[in-house]
C-alpha positions in Angstrom: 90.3 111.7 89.8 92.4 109.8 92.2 95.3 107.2 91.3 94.5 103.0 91.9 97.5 102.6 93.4 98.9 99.0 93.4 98.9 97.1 97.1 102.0 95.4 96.7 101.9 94.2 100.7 99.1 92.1 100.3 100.9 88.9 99.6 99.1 85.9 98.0 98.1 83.0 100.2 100.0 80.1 99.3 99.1 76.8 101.5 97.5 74.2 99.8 94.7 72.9 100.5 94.3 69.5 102.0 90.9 69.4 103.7 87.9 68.9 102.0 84.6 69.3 102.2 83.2 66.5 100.3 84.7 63.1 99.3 88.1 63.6 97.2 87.7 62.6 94.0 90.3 60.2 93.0 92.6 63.0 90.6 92.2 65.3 93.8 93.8 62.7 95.9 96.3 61.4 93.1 97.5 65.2 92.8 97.9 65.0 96.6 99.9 62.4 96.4 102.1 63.2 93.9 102.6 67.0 95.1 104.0 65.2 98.2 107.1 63.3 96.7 107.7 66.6 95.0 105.9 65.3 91.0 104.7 68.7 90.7 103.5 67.6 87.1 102.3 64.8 87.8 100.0 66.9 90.3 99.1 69.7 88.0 98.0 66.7 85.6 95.6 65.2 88.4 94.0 68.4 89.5 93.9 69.7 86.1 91.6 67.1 86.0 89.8 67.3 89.1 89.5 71.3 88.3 87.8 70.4 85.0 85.2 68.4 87.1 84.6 71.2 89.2 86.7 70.3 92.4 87.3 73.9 94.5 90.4 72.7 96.1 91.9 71.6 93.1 91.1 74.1 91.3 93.1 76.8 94.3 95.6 74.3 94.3 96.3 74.3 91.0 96.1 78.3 90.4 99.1 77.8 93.2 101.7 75.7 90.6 100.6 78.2 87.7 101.4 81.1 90.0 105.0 79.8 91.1 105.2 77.8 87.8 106.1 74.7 89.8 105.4 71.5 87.4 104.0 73.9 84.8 105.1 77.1 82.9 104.0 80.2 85.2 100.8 81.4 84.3 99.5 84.3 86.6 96.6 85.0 83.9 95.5 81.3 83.9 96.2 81.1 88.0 93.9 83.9 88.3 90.8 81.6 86.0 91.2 79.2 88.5 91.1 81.2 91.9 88.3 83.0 90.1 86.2 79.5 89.5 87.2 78.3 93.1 86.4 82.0 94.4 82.5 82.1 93.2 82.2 78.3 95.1 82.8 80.0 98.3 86.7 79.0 98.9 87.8 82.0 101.1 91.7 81.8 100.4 90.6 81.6 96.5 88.5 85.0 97.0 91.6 86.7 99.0 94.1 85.2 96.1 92.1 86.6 93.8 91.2 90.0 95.5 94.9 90.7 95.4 95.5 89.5 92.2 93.2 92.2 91.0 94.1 94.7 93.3 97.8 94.5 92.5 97.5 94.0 88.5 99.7 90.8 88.9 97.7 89.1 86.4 97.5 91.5 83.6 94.1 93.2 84.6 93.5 95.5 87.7 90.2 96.0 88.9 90.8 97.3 92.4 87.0 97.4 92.8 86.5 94.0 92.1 89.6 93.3 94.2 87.8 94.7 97.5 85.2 92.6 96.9 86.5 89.4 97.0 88.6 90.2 99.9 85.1 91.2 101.8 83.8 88.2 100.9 87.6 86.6 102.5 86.8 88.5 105.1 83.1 87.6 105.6 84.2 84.0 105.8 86.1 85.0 108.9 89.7 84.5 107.1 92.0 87.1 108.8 94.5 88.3 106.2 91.4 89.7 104.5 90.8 91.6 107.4 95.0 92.9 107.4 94.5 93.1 103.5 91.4 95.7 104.3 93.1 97.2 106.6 96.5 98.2 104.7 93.8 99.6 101.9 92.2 101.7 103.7 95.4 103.0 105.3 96.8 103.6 102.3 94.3 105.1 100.3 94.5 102.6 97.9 91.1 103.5 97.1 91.8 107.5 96.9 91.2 108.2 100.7 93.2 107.3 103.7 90.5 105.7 106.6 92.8 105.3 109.6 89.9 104.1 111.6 88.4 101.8 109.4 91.9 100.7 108.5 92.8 100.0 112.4 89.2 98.4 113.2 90.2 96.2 110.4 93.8 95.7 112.0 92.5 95.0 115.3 90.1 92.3 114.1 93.1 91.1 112.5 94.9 90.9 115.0 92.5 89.5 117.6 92.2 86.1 115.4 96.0 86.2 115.6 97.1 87.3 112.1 100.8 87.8 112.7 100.8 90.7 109.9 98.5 92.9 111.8 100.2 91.9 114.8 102.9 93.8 113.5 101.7 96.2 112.0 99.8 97.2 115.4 102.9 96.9 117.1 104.6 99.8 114.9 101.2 102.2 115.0 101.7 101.8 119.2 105.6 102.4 119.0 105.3 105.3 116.6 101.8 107.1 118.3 100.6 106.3 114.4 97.0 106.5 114.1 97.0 105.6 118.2 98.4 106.9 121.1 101.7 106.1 121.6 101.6 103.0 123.9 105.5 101.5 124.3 103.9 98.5 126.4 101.1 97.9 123.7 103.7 98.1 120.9 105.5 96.0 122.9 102.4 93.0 123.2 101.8 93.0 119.5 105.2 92.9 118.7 105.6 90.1 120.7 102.5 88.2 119.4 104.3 88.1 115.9 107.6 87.8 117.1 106.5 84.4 118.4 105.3 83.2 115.1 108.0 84.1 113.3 107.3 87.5 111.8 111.2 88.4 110.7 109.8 92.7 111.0 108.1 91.7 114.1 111.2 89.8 115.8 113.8 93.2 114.4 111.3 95.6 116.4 111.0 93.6 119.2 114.8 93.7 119.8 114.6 97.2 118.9 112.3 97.3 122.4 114.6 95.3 124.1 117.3 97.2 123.2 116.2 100.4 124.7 113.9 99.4 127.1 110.6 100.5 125.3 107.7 99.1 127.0 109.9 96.4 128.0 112.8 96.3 130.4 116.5 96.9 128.5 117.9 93.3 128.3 120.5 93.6 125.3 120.7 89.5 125.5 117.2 89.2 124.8 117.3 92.2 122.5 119.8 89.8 120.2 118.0 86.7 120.8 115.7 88.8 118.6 117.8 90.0 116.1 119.1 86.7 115.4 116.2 85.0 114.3 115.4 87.7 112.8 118.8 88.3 110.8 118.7 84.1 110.2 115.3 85.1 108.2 117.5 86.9 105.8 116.0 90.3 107.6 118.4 93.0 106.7 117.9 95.8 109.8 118.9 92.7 112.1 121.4 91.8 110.6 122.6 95.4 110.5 121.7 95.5 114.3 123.8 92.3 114.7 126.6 93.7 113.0 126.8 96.7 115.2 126.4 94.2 118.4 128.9 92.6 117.5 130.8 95.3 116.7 130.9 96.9 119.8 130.3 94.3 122.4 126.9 95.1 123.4 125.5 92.2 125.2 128.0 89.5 124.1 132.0 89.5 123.3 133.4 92.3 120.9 134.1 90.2 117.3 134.5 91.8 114.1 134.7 88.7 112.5 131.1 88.3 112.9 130.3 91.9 112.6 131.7 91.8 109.5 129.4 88.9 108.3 126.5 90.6 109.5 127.2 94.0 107.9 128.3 92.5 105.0 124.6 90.5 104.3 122.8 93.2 105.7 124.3 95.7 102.8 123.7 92.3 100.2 119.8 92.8 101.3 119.6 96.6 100.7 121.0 98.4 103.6 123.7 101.0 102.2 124.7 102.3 106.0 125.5 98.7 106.6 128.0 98.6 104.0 129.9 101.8 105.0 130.2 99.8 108.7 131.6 96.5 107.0 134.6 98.8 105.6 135.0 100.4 108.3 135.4 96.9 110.2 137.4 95.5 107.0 140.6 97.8 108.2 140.4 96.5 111.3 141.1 92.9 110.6 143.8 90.9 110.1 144.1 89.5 106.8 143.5 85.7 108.2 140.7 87.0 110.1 139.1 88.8 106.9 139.6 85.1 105.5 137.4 83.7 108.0 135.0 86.6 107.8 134.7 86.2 103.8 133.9 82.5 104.6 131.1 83.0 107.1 129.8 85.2 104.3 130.2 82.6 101.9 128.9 79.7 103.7 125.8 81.8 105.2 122.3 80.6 104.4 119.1 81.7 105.4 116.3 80.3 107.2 113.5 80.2 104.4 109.7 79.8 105.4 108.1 77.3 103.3 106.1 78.8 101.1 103.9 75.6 99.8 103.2 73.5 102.4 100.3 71.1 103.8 
């Protein structure tokens, strides 16, 4: 008997929806309204409503405030009723919301079976993180079998309607030879293709490239124009990467006051070799300079995506 294992990199789809496809009713619009000055309960109140009569839309916009508990006490459980009602009136972000929800347990009941088939019917509706979603199932196994070619049909489609996500994730099979020939260029294209949307993973590998001259030609300059936007995302390997570029002068002027900054947030997000460079750079600075160094740190914030947005 195989193991459902949970697919905890499908992440749920979290733009609300806007554009309708019959006349707003007056609640739907009224929630709009108010979710734009930021009166999330005043919103949840008017599609709450709105949801009672029936409206999709409000109904997926509303499972969205339950699931980040924005105007309203989180409710994954309830969230999950709503993308459910909004699922079986055709709303494809609902059916790949709720896919996930099912696949990953998130909302107390796991019914991987029932998962995949809401994200077909995502993916049937020509939404393309159903197709990425697919694809990372069957190349896990989630199911109980690996599929690396159904799982790389799936990427490519992905990828083809522009899914960043799949992008990237082509990008790595290419640089690695996994589940494709090794292809530095290729790896190099998808890479790219993400990069430029703002994948953090996507803009790390793509320095990565640029930095050795993978499929690309070595440019370090490029390689940390990269890595910064990357590292800015709050992406711990570029920051890491920053921290040893600026460590050791690769592309730009030697500073280990910046190296230290870099190290030092790349060890805050996980990385324990980053942390072992920061004390290595700590005895080398002066104890004014570690000032400014513990200030950078301090004042640092990241660039966050916006997660609920119109």
């Amino acid at each position: 008997m195989h193991m459902i294992r949970p697919m905890r990199g499908l992440a749920i789809i979290a733009t609300l929806l806007v554009f309708l496809s019959s006349p707003a009713t007056a609640s739907f619009e009224g929630g709009l309204a108010a979710y734009r000055v930021g009166d999330f309960s005043r919103a949840a109140r008017e599609w709450e409503q709105a949801a009672r009569d029936g409206h999709a839309e409000a109904q997926f916009n509303l499972a969205l405030l339950y699931m980040r508990g924005l105007g309203l006490a989180q409710d994954k459980a309830r969230a999950a009723e709503l993308y459910a009602l909004a699922a079986e009136q055709g709303e494809p972000r609902a059916q790949f919301n709720l896919g996930t929800l099912l696949l990953n347990g998130d909302a107390g009941v796991q019914d991987p079976v029932s998962g995949v088939r809401w994200l077909r019917a995502a993916a049937e509706q020509g939404l393309s993180q159903a197709y990425t979603a697919l694809g990372a199932i069957h190349d896990s196994g989630a199911l109980g079998k690996r599929n690396p070619e159904e799982a790389l049909l799936w990427y490519r489609r992905a990828a083809l309607a522009d899914d960043p996500q799949a992008q990237f994730v082509l990008g790595t099979w290419y640089g690695q030879g996994r589940n494709v020939t090794q292809d530095y260029v290729q790896a190099a294209r998808w890479l790219r293709s993400a990069a430029t949307k703002g994948h953090a993973q996507a803009q790390t590998a793509l320095g990565v490239r640029y930095s050795k001259g993978e499929g690309v030609d070595k440019d370090y300059r490029r390689a940390n124009d990269w890595f910064e936007q990357a590292a800015m995302q709050g992406d711990p390997e570029a920051q890491n990467n920053l921290g040893v570029v600026f460590a050791n002068g690769l592309g730009v002027e030697k500073n280990l006051t910046k190296a230290y900054l870099w190290f030092t947030l790349a060890n805050v997000g996980g990385n324990a070799k980053a942390g072992e460079a920061r004390e290595a750079v700590r005895e080398k600075l002066e104890p004014t300079e570690l000032a400014a160094a513990e200030k950078l740190v301090a004042d640092w914030r990241p660039i966050n995506a916006i997660e609920l947005t119109e």
